[in-house]
C-alpha positions in Angstrom: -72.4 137.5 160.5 -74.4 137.2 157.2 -78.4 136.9 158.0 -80.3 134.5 156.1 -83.7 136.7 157.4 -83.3 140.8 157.6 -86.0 142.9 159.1 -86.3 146.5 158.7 -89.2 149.1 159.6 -92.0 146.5 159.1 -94.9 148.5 159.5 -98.9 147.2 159.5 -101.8 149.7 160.7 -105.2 148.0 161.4 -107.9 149.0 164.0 -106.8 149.3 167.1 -103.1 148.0 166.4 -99.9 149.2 164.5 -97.0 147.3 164.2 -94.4 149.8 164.5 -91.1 150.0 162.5 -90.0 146.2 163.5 -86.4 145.3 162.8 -84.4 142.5 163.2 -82.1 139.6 161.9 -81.9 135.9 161.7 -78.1 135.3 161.5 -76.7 132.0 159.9 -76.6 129.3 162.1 -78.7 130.6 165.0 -82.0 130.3 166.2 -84.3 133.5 166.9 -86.9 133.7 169.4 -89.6 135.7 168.9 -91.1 136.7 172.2 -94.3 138.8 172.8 -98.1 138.4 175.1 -100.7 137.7 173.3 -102.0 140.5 170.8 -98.3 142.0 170.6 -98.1 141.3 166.8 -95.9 138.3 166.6 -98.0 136.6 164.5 -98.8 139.8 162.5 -94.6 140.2 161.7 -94.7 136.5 160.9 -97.5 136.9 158.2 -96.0 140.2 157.1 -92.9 138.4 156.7 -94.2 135.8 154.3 -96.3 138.1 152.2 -99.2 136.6 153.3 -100.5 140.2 154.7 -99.9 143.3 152.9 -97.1 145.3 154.7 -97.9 148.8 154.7 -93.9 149.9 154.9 -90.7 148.0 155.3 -88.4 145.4 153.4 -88.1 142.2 153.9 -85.4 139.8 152.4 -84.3 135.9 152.6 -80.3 135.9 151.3 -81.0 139.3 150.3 -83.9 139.0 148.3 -87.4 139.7 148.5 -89.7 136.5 148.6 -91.5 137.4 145.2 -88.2 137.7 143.3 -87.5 134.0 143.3 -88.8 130.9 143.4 -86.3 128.9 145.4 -87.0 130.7 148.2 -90.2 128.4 148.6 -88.4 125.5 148.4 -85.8 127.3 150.8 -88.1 127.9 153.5 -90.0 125.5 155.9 -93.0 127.4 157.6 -94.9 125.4 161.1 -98.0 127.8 162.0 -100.3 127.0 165.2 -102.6 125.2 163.3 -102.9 122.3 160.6 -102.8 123.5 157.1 -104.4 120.5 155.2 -108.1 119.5 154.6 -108.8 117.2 157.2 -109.4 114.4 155.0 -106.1 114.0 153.8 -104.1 111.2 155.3 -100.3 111.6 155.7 -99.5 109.5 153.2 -101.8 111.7 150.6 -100.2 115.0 152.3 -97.1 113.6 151.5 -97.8 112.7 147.9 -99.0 116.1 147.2 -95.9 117.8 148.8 -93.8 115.9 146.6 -95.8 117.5 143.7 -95.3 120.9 145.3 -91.6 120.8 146.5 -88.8 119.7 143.9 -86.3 119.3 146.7 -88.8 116.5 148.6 -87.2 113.8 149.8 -90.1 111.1 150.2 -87.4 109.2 152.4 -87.0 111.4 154.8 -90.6 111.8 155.4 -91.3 108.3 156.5 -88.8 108.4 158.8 -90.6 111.5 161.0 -93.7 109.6 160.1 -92.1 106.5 161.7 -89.9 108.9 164.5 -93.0 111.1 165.1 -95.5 107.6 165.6 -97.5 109.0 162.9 -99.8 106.5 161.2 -99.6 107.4 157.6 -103.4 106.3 156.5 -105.3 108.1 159.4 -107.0 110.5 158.4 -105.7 114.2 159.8 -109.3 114.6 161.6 -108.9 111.4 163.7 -105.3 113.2 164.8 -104.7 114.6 168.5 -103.4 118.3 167.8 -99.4 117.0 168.8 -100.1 114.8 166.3 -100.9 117.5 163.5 -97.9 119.8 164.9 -95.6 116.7 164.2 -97.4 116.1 160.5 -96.8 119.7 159.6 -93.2 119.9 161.4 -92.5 116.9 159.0 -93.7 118.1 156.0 -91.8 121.4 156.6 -88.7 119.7 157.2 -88.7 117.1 154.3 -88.7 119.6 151.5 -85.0 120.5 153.2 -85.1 123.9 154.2 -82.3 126.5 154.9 -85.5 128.4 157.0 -87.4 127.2 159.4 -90.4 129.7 160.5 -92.2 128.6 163.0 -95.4 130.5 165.5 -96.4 128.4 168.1 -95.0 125.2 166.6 -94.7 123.3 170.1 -97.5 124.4 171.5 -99.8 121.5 171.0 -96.9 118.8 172.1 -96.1 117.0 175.4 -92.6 117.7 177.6 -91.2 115.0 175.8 -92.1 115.3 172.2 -91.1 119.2 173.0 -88.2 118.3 174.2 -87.0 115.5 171.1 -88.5 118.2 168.7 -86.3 120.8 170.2 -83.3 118.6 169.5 -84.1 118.3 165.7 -84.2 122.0 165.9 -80.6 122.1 167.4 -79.8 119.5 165.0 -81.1 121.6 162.0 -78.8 124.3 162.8 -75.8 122.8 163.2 -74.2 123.0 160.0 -74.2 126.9 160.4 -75.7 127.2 157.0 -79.4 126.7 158.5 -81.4 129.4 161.1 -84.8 129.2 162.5 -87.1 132.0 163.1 -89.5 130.3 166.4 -92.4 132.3 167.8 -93.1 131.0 171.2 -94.9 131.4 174.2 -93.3 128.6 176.3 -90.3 130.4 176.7 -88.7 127.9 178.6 -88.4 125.8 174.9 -86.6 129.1 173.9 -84.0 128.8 176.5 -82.9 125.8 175.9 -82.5 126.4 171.9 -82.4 129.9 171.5 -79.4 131.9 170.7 -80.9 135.1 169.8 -84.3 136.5 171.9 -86.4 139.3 170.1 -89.2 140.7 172.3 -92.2 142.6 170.3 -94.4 144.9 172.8 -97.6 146.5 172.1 -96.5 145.7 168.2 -92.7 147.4 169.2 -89.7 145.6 169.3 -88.3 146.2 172.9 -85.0 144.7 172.3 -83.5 142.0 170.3 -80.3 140.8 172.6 -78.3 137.3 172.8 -79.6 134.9 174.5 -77.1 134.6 177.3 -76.3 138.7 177.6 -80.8 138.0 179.1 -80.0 135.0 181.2 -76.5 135.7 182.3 -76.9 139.6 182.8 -80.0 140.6 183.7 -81.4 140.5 187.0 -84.5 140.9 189.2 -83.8 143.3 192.8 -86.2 142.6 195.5 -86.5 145.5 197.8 -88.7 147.1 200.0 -90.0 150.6 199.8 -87.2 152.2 201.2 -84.5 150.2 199.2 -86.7 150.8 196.2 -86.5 154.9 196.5 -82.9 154.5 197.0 -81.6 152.5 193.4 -80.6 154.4 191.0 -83.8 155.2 188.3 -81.5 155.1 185.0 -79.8 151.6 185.9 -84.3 150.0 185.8 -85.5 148.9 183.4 -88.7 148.0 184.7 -90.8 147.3 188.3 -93.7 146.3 189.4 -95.1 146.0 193.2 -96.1 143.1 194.7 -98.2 142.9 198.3 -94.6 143.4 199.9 -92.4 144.2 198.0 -91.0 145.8 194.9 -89.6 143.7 191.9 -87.0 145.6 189.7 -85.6 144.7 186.7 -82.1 145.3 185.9 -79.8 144.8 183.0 -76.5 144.4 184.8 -77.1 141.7 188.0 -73.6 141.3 189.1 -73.7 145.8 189.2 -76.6 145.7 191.5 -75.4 143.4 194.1 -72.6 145.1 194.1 -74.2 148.1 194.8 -77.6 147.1 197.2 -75.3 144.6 199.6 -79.0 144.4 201.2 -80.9 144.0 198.6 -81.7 140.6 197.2 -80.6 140.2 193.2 -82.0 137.1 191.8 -81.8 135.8 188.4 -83.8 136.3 185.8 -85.4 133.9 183.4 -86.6 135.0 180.2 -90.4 134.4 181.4 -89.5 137.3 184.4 -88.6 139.3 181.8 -91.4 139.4 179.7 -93.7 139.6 183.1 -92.0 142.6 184.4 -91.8 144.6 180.9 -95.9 143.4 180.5 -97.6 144.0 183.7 -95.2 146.1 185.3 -94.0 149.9 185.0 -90.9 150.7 181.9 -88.7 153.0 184.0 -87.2 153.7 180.4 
């Protein structure tokens, strides 16, 4: 599959952190979740990404160039960060005056009609905005310059269930033609389950494994033992544990293996949020 987004050894060294060698890629069509706790260096890879940090090693390309060599590329990528990125005084009406200044590809049309699908009032000023409000202001404005990129970090965070949820559909939406991919850092990784195709998972600024989607949700799996069922598995098939009061929780790639193998041991299933627990707090066998 061609990537629209390609990764390789991203490497940034401050105090007290490295990100280490990073590599992935967006595919066409898909939508990549980037996955990490707090401090991991998902925002770092984003910002290292968009050359608004200085990477200290690795390439990074969009269609197979790098983002100085062109100037489409800003026109072909639509960036969300946790945060609003206009003076407060603006209005969305002024913001959207001014993107149609900055973008050649804005369409002015399609604006007001997130203003009017997001209930945005487009003479408030952004001050007097809840923070949903401001994610939906800058999801629109990153949308209406028609992107063939989305990257977004923490674009849903500020949002309710069910403007998450409609904002997740225009995601799907976006990516349907196959020509489009988003690049979505997120901690509510229940979001990424229902729109994710791709799950990257950065660790103590490492990536610990960049898998589909459904190989996480439909493979992996979670053994709940005691003690003695615990010494008993087999110490190259974990991928990581971690005790609780009673008893031991085991991660496994292969769930269907395991309760195949420990008839009585319970194998549950594991949701990407387990995951992330058990490779965070718990013990890597590997």
């Amino acid at each position: 599959m061609d990537a629209i987004l390609q990764v390789e050894n991203l490497t940034k060294q401050y105090a007290g952190f490295m990100l280490d060698h990073v590599s992935f890629s967006v595919p066409k069509g898909t939508i990549m979740g980037l996955i990490g706790e707090n401090g991991a260096g998902k925002s770092t890879t984003i910002n290292a990404i968009l050359d608004l940090i200085h990477k200290d090693d690795g390439t990074v390309t969009f269609w197979g160039q790098e983002l100085s060599s062109s100037s489409q590329l800003k026109e072909d990528i639509g960036v969300v960060f946790d945060g609003i990125n206009f003076y407060d005084t603006l209005t969305p009406a002024k913001v959207g005056k001014i993107s149609s200044a900055a973008y050649k590809q804005w369409d002015e049309y399609l604006y007001q009609d997130f203003l009017n699908r997001f209930q945005l009032p487009s003479d408030k000023e952004i001050k007097t905005l809840s923070k949903g409000m401001k994610m939906k202001l800058c999801i629109a404005v990153a949308l209406s310059h028609k992107p063939k990129l989305l990257i977004l970090d923490e674009a849903t965070s500020g949002l309710d269930p069910v403007m998450r949820d409609d904002i997740l559909d225009i995601f799907l939406d976006f990516v349907q033609d196959e020509n489009h991919s988003i690049l979505m850092s997120s901690h509510i990784t229940t979001d990424l389950e229902k729109v994710a195709d791709y799950i990257t998972f950065i660790h103590q600024g490492k990536v610990l494994f960049c898998k589909t989607k459904d190989e996480l949700r439909y493979h992996y799996g979670i053994i709940r033992c005691g003690a003695a069922m615990f010494d008993q598995l087999d110490k190259d098939e974990i991928l990581a544990y971690r005790k609780d009061d009673y008893q031991w929780n085991v991660l496994v790639a292969d769930k269907g293996k395991a309760r195949r193998k420990y008839k009585n041991a319970v194998v549950d299933d594991a949701t990407i949020d387990d995951i992330l627990l058990l490779y965070v707090k718990g013990e890597q066998a590997r």
